[in-house]
Wavefront OBJ file of the C-alpha trace (Angstrom):
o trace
v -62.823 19.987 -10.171
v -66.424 18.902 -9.941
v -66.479 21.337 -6.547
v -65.637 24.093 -8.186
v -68.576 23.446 -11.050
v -70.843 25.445 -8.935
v -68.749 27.935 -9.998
v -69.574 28.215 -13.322
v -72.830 30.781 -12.913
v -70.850 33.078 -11.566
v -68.269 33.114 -14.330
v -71.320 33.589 -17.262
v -72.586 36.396 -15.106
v -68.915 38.096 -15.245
v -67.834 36.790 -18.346
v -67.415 40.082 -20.247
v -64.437 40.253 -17.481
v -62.932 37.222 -18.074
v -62.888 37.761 -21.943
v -61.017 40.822 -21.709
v -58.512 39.304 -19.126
v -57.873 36.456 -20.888
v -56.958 38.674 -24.277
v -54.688 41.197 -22.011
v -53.075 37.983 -20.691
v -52.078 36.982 -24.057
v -50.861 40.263 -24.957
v -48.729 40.724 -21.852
v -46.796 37.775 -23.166
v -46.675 38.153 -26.096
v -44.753 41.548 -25.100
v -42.713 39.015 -22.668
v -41.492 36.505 -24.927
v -39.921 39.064 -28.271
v -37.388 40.259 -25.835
v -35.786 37.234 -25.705
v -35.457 37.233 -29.368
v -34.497 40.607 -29.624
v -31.683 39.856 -26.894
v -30.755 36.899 -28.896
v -30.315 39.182 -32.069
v -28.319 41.995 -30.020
v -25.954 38.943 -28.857
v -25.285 37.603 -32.292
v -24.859 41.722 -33.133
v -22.019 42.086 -30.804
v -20.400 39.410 -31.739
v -20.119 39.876 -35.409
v -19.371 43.895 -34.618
v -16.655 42.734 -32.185
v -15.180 40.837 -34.987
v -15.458 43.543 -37.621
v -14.654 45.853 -34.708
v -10.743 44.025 -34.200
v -10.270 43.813 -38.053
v -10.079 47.626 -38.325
v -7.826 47.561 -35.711
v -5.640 50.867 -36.196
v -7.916 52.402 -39.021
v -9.694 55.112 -38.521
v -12.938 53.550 -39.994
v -12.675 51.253 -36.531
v -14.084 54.463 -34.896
v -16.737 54.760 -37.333
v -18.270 51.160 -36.789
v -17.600 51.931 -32.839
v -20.325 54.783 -33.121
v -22.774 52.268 -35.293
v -21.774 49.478 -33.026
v -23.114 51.926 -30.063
v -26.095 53.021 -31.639
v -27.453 50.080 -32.120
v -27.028 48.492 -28.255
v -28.741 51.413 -27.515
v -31.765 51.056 -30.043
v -31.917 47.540 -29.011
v -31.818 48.606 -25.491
v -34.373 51.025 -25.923
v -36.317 48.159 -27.773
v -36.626 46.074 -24.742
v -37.272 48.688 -22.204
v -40.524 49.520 -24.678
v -41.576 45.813 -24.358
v -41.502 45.102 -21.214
v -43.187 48.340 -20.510
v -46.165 47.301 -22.599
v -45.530 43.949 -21.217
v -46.457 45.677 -17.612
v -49.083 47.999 -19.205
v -50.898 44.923 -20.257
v -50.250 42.897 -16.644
v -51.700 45.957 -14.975
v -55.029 45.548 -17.376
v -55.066 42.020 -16.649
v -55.086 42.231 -13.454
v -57.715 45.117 -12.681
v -60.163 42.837 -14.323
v -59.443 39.253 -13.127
v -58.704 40.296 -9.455
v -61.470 42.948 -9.096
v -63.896 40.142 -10.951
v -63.016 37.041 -8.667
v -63.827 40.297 -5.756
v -66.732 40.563 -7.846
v -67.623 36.919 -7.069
v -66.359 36.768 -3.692
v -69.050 39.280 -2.530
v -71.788 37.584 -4.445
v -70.935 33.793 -2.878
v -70.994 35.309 0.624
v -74.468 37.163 -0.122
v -76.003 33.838 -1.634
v -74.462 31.764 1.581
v -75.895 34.064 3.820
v -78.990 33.912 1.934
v -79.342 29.957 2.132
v -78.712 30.068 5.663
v -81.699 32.366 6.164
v -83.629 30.181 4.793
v -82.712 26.980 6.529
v -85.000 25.414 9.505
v -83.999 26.031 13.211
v -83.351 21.967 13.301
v -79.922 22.880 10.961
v -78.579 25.196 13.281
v -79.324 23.112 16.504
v -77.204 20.392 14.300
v -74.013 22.840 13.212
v -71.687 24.954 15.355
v -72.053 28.935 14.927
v -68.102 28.992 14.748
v -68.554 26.739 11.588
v -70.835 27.776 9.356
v -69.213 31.644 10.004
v -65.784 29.398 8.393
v -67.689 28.522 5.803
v -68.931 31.839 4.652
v -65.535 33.709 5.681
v -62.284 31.859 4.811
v -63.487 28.709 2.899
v -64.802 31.737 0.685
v -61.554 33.664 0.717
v -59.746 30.064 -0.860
v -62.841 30.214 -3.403
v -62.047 33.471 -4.529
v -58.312 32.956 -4.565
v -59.156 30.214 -7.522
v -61.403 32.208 -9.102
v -59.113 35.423 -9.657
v -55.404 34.864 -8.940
v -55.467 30.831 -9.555
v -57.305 31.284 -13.127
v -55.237 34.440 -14.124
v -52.128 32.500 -13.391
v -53.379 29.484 -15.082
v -54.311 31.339 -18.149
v -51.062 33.074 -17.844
v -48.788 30.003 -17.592
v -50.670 28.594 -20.365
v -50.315 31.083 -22.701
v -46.691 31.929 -21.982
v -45.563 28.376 -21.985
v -46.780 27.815 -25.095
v -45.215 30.717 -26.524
v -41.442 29.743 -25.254
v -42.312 26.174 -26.280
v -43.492 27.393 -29.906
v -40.453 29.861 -29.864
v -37.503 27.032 -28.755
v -39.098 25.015 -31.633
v -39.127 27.731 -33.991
v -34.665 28.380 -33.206
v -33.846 24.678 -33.193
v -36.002 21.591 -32.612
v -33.165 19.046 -31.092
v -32.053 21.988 -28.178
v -35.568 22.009 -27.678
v -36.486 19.047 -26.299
v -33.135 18.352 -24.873
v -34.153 21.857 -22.884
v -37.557 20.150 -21.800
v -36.471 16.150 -21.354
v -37.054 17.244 -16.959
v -40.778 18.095 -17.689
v -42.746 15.006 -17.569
v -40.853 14.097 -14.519
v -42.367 17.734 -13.058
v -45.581 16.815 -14.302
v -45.620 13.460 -12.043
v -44.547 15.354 -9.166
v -47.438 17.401 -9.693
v -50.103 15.129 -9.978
v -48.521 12.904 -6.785
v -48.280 16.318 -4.535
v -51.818 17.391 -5.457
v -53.368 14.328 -3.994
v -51.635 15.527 -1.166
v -52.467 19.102 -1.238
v -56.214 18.166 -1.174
v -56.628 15.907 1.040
v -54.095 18.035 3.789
v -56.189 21.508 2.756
v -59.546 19.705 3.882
v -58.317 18.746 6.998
v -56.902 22.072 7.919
v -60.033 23.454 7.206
v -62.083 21.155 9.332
v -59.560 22.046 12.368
v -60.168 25.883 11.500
v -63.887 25.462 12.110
v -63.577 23.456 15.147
v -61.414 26.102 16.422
v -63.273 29.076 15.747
v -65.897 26.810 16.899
v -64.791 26.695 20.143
v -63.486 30.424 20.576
v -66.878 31.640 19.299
v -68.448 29.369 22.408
v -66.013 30.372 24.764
v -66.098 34.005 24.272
v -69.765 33.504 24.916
v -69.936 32.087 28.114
v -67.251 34.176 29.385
v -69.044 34.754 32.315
v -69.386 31.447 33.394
v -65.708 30.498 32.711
v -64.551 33.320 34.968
v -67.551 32.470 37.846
v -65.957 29.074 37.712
v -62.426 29.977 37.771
v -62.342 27.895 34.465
v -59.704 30.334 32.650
v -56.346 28.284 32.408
v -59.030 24.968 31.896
v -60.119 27.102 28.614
v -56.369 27.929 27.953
v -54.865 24.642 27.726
v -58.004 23.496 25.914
v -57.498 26.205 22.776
v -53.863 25.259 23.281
v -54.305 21.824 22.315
v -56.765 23.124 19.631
v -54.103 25.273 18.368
v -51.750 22.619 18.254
v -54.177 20.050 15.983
v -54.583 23.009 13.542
v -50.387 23.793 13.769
v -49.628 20.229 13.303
v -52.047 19.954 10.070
v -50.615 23.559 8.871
v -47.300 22.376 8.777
v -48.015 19.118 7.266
v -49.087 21.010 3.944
v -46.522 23.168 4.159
v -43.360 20.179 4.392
v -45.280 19.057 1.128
v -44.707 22.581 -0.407
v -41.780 23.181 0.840
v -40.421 19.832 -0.825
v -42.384 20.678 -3.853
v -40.771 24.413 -4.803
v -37.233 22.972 -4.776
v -37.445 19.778 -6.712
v -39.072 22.440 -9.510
v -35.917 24.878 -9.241
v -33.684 21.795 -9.838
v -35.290 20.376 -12.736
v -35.207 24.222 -13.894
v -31.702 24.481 -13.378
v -30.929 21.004 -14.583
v -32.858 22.584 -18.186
v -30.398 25.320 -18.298
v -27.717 22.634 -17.965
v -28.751 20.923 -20.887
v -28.901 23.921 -22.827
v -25.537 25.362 -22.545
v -24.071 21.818 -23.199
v -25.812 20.848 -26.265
v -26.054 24.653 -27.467
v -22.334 25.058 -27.791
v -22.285 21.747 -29.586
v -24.764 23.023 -32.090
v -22.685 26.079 -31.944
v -19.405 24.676 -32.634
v -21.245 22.715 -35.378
v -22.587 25.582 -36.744
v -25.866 24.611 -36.648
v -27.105 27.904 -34.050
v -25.371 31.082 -33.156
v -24.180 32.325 -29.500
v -27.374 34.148 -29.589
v -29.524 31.812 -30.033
v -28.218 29.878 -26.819
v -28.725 33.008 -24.834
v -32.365 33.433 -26.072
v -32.890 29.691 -25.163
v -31.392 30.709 -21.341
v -33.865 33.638 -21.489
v -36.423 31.253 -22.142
v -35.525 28.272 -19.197
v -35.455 31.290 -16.737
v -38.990 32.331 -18.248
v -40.380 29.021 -17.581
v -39.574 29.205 -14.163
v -42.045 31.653 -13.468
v -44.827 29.513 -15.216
v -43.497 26.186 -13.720
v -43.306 27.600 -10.441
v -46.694 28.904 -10.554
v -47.720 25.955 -11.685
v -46.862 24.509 -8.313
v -48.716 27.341 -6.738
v -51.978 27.718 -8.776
v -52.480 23.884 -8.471
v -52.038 24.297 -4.486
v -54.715 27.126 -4.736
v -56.998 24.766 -6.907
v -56.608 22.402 -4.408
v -57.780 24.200 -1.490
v -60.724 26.011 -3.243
v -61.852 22.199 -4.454
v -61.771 21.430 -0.566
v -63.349 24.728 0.619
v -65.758 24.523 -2.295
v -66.628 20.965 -1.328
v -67.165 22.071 2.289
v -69.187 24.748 1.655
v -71.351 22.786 -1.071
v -72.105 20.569 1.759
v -74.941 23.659 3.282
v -75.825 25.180 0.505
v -77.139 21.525 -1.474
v -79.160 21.295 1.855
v -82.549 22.013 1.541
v -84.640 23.870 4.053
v -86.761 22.155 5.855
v -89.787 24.412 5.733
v -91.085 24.976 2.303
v -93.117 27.980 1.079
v -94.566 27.565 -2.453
v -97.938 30.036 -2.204
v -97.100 33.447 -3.533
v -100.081 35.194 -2.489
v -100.017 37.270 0.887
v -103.079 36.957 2.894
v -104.315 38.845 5.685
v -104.824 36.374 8.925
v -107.423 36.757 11.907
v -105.840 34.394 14.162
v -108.290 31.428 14.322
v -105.764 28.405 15.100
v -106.367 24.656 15.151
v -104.167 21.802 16.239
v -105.855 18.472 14.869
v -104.078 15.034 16.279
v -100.494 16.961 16.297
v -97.696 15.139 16.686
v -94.162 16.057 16.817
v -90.528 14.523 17.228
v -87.684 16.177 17.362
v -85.777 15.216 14.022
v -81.988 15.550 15.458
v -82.724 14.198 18.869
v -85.316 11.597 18.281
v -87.259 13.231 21.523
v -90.827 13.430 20.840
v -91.905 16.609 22.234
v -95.803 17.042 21.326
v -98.361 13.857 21.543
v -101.451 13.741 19.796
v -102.651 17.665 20.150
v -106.101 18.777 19.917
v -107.037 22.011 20.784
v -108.579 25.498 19.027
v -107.987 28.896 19.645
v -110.726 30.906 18.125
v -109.962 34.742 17.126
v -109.218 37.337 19.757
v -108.567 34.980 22.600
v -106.068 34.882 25.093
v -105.133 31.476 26.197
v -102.690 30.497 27.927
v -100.089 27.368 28.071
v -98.790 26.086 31.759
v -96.699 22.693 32.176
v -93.652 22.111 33.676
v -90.133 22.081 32.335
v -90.098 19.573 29.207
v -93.705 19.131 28.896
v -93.515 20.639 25.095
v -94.481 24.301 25.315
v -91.683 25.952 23.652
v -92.054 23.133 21.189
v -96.146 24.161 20.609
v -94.662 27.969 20.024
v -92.474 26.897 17.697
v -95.063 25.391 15.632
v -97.562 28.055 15.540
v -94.475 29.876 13.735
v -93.508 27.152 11.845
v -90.270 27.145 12.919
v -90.691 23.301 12.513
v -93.035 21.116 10.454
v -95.297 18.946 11.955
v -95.106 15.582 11.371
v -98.266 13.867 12.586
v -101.895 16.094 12.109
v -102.420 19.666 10.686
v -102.270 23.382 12.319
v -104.931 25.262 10.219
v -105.033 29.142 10.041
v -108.263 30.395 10.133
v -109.257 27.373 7.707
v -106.148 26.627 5.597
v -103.541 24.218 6.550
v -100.510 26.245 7.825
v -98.143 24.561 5.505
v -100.590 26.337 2.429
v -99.751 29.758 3.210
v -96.603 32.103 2.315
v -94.183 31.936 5.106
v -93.260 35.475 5.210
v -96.303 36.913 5.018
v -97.512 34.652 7.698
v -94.367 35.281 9.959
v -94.701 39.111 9.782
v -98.415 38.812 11.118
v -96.859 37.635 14.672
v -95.103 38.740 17.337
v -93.178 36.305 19.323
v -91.108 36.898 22.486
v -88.825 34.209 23.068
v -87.988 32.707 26.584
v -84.520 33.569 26.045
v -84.209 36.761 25.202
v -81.710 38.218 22.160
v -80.801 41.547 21.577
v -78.328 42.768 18.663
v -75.375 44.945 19.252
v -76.995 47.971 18.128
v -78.951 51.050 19.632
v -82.069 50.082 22.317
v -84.304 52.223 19.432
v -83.280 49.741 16.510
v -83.751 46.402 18.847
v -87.171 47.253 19.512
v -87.921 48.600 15.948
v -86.320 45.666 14.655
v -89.145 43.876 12.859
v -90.247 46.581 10.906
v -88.831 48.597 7.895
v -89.914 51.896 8.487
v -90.996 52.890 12.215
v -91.589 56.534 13.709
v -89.664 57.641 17.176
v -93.129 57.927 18.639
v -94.004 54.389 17.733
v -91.260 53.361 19.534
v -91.587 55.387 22.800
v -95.441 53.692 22.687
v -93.925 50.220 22.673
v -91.673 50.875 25.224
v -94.185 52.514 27.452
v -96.284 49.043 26.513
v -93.398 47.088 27.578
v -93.137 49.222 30.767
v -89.516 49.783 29.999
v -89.744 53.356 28.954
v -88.729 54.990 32.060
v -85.596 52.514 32.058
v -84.644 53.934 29.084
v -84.850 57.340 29.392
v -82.840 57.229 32.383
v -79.584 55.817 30.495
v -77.447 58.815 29.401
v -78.100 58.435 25.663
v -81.730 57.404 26.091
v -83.390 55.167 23.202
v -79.646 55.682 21.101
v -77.831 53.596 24.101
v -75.334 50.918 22.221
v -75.929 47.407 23.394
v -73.543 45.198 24.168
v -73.347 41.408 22.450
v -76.613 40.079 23.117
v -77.950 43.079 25.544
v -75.440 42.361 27.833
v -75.447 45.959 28.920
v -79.404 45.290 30.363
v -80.470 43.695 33.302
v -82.123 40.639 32.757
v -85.660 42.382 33.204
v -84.531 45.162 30.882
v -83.342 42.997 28.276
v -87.183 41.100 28.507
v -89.257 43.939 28.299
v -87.175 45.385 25.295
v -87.898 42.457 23.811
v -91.493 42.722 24.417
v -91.577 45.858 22.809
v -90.338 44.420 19.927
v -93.423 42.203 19.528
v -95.863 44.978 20.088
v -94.507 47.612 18.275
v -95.844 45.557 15.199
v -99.143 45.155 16.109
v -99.614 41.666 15.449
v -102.622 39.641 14.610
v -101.584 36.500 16.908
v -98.930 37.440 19.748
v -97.085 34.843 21.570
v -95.446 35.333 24.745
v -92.581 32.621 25.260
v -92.210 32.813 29.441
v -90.766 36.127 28.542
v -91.992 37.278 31.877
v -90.276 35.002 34.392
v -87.305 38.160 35.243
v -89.921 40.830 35.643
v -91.282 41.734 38.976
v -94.739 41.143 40.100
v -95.792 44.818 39.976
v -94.451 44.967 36.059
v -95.762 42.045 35.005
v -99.882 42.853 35.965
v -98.475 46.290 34.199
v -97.409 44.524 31.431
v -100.503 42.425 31.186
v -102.920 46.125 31.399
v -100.479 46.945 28.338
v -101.552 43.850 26.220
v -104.929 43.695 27.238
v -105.648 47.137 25.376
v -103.091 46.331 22.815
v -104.209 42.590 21.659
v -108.375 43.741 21.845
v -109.871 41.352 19.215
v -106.695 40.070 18.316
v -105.309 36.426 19.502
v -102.344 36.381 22.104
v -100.728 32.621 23.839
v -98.987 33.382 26.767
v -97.031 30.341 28.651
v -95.737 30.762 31.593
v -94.995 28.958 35.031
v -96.459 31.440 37.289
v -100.516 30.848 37.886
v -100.649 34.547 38.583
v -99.676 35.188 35.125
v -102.448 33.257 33.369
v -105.494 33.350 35.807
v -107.369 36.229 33.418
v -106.929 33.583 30.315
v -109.826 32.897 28.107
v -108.431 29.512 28.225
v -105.835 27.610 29.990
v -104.461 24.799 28.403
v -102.165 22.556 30.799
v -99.719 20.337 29.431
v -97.829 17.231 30.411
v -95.296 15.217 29.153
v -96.613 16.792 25.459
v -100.230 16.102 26.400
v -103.089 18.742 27.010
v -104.271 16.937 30.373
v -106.674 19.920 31.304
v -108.289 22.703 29.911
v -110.645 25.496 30.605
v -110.802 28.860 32.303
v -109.186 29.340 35.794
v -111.750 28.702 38.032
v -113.203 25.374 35.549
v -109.771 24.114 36.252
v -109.756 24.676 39.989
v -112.822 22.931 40.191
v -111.244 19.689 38.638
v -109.242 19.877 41.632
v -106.361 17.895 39.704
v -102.736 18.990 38.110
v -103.736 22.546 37.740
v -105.074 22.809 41.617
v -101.825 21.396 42.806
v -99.714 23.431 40.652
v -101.981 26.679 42.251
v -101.369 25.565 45.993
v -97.728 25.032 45.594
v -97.468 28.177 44.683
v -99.277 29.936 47.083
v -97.353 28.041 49.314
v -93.904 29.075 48.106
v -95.503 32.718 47.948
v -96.302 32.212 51.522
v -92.779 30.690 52.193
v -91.114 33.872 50.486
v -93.270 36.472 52.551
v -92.054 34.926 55.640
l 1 2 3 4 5 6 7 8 9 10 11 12 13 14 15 16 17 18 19 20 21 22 23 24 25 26 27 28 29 30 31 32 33 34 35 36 37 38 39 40 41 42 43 44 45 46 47 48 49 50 51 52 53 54 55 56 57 58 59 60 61 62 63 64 65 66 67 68 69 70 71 72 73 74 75 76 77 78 79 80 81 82 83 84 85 86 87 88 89 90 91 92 93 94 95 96 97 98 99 100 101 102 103 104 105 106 107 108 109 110 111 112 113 114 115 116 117 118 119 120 121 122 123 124 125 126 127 128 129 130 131 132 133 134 135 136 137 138 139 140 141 142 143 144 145 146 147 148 149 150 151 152 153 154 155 156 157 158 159 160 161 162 163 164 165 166 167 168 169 170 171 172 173 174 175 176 177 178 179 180 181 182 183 184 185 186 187 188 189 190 191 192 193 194 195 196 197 198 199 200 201 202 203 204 205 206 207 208 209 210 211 212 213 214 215 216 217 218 219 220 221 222 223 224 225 226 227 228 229 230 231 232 233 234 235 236 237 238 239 240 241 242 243 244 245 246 247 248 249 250 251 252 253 254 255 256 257 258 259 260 261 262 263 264 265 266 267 268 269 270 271 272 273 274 275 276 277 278 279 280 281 282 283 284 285 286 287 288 289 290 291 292 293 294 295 296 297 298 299 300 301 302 303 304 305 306 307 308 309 310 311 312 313 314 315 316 317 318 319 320 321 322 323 324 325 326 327 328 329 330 331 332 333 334 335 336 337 338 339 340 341 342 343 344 345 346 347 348 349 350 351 352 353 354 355 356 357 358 359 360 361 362 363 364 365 366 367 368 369 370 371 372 373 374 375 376 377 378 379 380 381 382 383 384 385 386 387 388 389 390 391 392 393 394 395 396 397 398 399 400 401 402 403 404 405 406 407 408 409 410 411 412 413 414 415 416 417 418 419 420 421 422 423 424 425 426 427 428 429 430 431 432 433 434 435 436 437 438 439 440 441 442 443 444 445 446 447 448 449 450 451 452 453 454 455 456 457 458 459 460 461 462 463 464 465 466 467 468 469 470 471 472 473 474 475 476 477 478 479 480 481 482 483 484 485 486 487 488 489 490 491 492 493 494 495 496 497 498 499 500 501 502 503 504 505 506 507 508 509 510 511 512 513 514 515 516 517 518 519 520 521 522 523 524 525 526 527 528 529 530 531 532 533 534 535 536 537 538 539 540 541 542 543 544 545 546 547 548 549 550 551 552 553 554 555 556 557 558 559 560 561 562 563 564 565 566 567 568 569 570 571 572 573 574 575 576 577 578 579 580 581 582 583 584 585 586 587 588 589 590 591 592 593 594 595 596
């Protein structure tokens, strides 16, 4: 149970639900167990009016107690129709308040999962599956909120009414009693042995669920490729055996229930057994009547329901413990980027990398070496290295997507770390190298980063993006659907879209991720018109691979191997006549290659 402690918040919030639940429980069976009594009185009734009944055999007063005889079946009848109605009345209340609470809670765990995850680092998600943490905040929550409403309700329930047909057996005769429940304890270390069992088998099942939802999540994603690849019956047999870990783990548990639900009945029936034996002992004796023994069987059957659930809710408790424990795992993770100054402050985009350093925390790779650069407000520089040389990784700072580790970024003065994260964040616009676009119209993509945009901002930052006649061509212009992840775009399209997203903000430091690299030639010096109006006195870092892209820089910083190994303004770095030169001239020379 120490999962499910976490728990406990969420009960105080909604505790003026479970008071009243708990207090309509008890009344339900209360209204459950007098029946049984009343039966037990109506039993001992006929009998004695059977008797009486014979006696006044060819009398006419026989027909007299025949009519009183009558009336009172029926008033007894009538008696236990009214309780079990209440009974149901009462079962009805309980349950609009326990169930819709544990909804209640259901929806709150999801928001505050969601939340966490928000706020956790890009280095957790490069370390966890999509398919996974989507388990965690979809069924591992569904067995949560199965213990919190039908698990306690039951528990509460089987409590109270067990305790009642305990107290109640006690009350008619103590000796039938406990003859009645000698099978218990045995139940009770069936319990506790299947439990173990029940925990340890609901884990596991969960673990395969991920994993396979995992893997469809992944598959369904690359689609493409599978299908370019003729890869479909390779994908096939590999869900199948998938499939079959899960099935195999599925039916595990359920051999353990299905053993478990039987051995109760028996013990049950073995109880009702004892009862009719030693009750017509004790009635031969003299010591109980006939009706007595048929309130006792009224009782045994009663207990099934509570015995049996007991089976059930401890199977419930079970998984939620194990779903609980899983999702626990994430949410006592703590994110990895830390924001502890309130205060929102304007920026002007003056950076400064002093001796940074940085190594990839999952991976061990150390991307960056010993950075030392400034970018003073309202430049455009520019970042050029090959593949791997730590570019991405130098974006990535400047948002603080990760933490240095080694040196300081300052912000025009104060250390990066020192300012409020979301105030910083919504200062910059960032294009990423690979581009993601929601399943949602081409107007909300673009005006995604802002709460409340106009259509004409919108048309501007398409017409920025020079994407604008694209979309007006489409049949339902800017209010086109996407597909998953813009599939619906061309690969152009889906960049310039995504520039417009960036500029449609107006940001004080915009960084452009190789977001051009799909875009023609033509577009791109378009593009770069665009920003040059746009981004006047404010700070923009473009990297890129193509020279052509960068030669108007302010500054050009080239890395290597997560190294700034030149620096300086186009022409200063052609006159080195080092990495940057050769990087120009093979260029022009596959240029001169393609015009051939």
């Amino acid at each position: 149970m120490k999962h499910l402690r976490r728990l406990n918040k969420y009960f105080l919030k909604y505790k003026w639900w479970i008071i009243p639940g708990s207090i309509f429980v008890i009344i339900s069976n209360i209204f459950g167990v007098v029946p049984a009594q009343v039966i037990g009185y109506a039993v001992d009734l006929i009998t004695e009016n059977v008797q009486i009944y014979n006696l006044f055999q060819g009398f006419e007063r026989q027909e007299i107690i025949y009519t009183i005889f009558s009336s009172n079946l029926l008033y007894f009848g009538l008696l236990v129709i009214l309780l079990y109605v209440m009974r149901g009345l009462f079962l009805f209340f309980m349950r609009q308040t326990i169930i819709l609470m544990s909804r209640h809670i259901e929806f709150d765990m999801k928001n505050d999962i969601y939340q966490h995850y928000q706020e956790l680092s890009l280095g957790f998600y490069r370390r966890n599956n999509t398919g996974d943490l989507m388990n965690r905040a979809t069924e591992d929550v569904n067995r949560v909120r199965m213990y919190v409403g039908p698990a306690i309700m039951y528990t509460i329930n089987t409590f109270v009414l067990s305790v009642l047909i305990v107290w109640s057996m006690f009350d008619v005769n103590s000796k039938l009693a406990i003859y009645c429940l000698l099978p218990l304890p045995f139940l009770v270390i069936i319990i506790y042995y299947v439990n173990t069992l029940i925990f340890k088998k609901s884990g596991k099942i969960q673990e395969r669920l991920s994993e396979l939802s995992s893997f469809v999540q992944e598959r369904f994603s690359g689609i493409r490729i599978i299908k370019s690849y003729v890869r479909e019956d390779y994908t096939r047999n590999m869900f199948e055996i998938q499939s079959n870990d899960y099935k195999r783990d599925s039916m595990s548990l359920v051999k353990v229930s299905a053993l478990f639900y039987p051995t109760m009945l028996l013990l049950i029936g073995l109880s009702t057994i004892l009862t009719i034996y030693i009750g017509g002992i004790q009635v031969m004796n003299g010591s109980i009547t006939a009706g007595n023994i048929a309130e006792f069987i009224i009782y045994i059957n009663q207990l099934t329901f509570p015995v049996t659930m007991l089976g059930w809710v401890t199977s419930l408790i079970q998984r939620a413990a194990a779903s609980q424990k899983r999702i626990n795992e994430f949410l006592d993770i703590p994110s990895d980027i830390q924001s502890t100054e309130p205060e929102d402050k304007e920026i002007t985009g003056h950076l400064k990398f002093e001796n940074v350093s940085f190594t990839y925390p999952d991976t061990g790779i150390q991307a960056l070496k010993n950075l030392n650069f400034e970018i003073k407000e309202g430049e455009f520089v520019a970042i050029i290295g090959k593949t791997g040389s730590g570019k991405s990784t130098l974006a990535n700072l400047i948002m603080r997507m990760y933490d240095v580790q080694d040196g300081s970024i300052s912000i025009d003065g104060k250390n990066l770390k020192s300012l409020n994260l979301k105030n910083y964040r919504s200062q910059i616009g960032f294009v990423p190298q690979e581009v993601f676009l929601f399943s949602d119209t081409i107007k909300n993509n673009i005006a995604f980063g802002l709460d409340q945009v106009t259509d004409e901002e919108v048309y501007n930052a398409a017409k920025n993006a020079s994407v604008y006649h694209n979309i007006i061509d489409f049949e339902e212009k800017f209010e086109t659907m996407l597909g998953e992840r813009g599939i619906t775009l061309s690969g152009g399209q889906k960049q310039r879209v995504s520039i417009a997203r960036a500029l449609i903000k107006s940001p004080k430091i915009l960084i452009f991720d190789d977001c051009l690299s799909a875009v023609d030639t033509k577009t791109e010096e378009e593009i770069l018109q665009n920003l040059g109006k746009m981004m006047a006195g404010k700070t923009s870092i473009l990297i890129a691979h193509r020279i052509s892209t960068i030669k108007n820089a302010d500054k050009i910083l080239v890395l290597d191997d997560g190294k700034i190994i030149e620096q300086g303004t186009h022409s200063e770095l052609l006159s080195l006549n080092k990495r940057y030169t050769e990087l120009y001239n093979n260029q022009l020379l596959e240029e001169e290659g393609r015009s051939i």
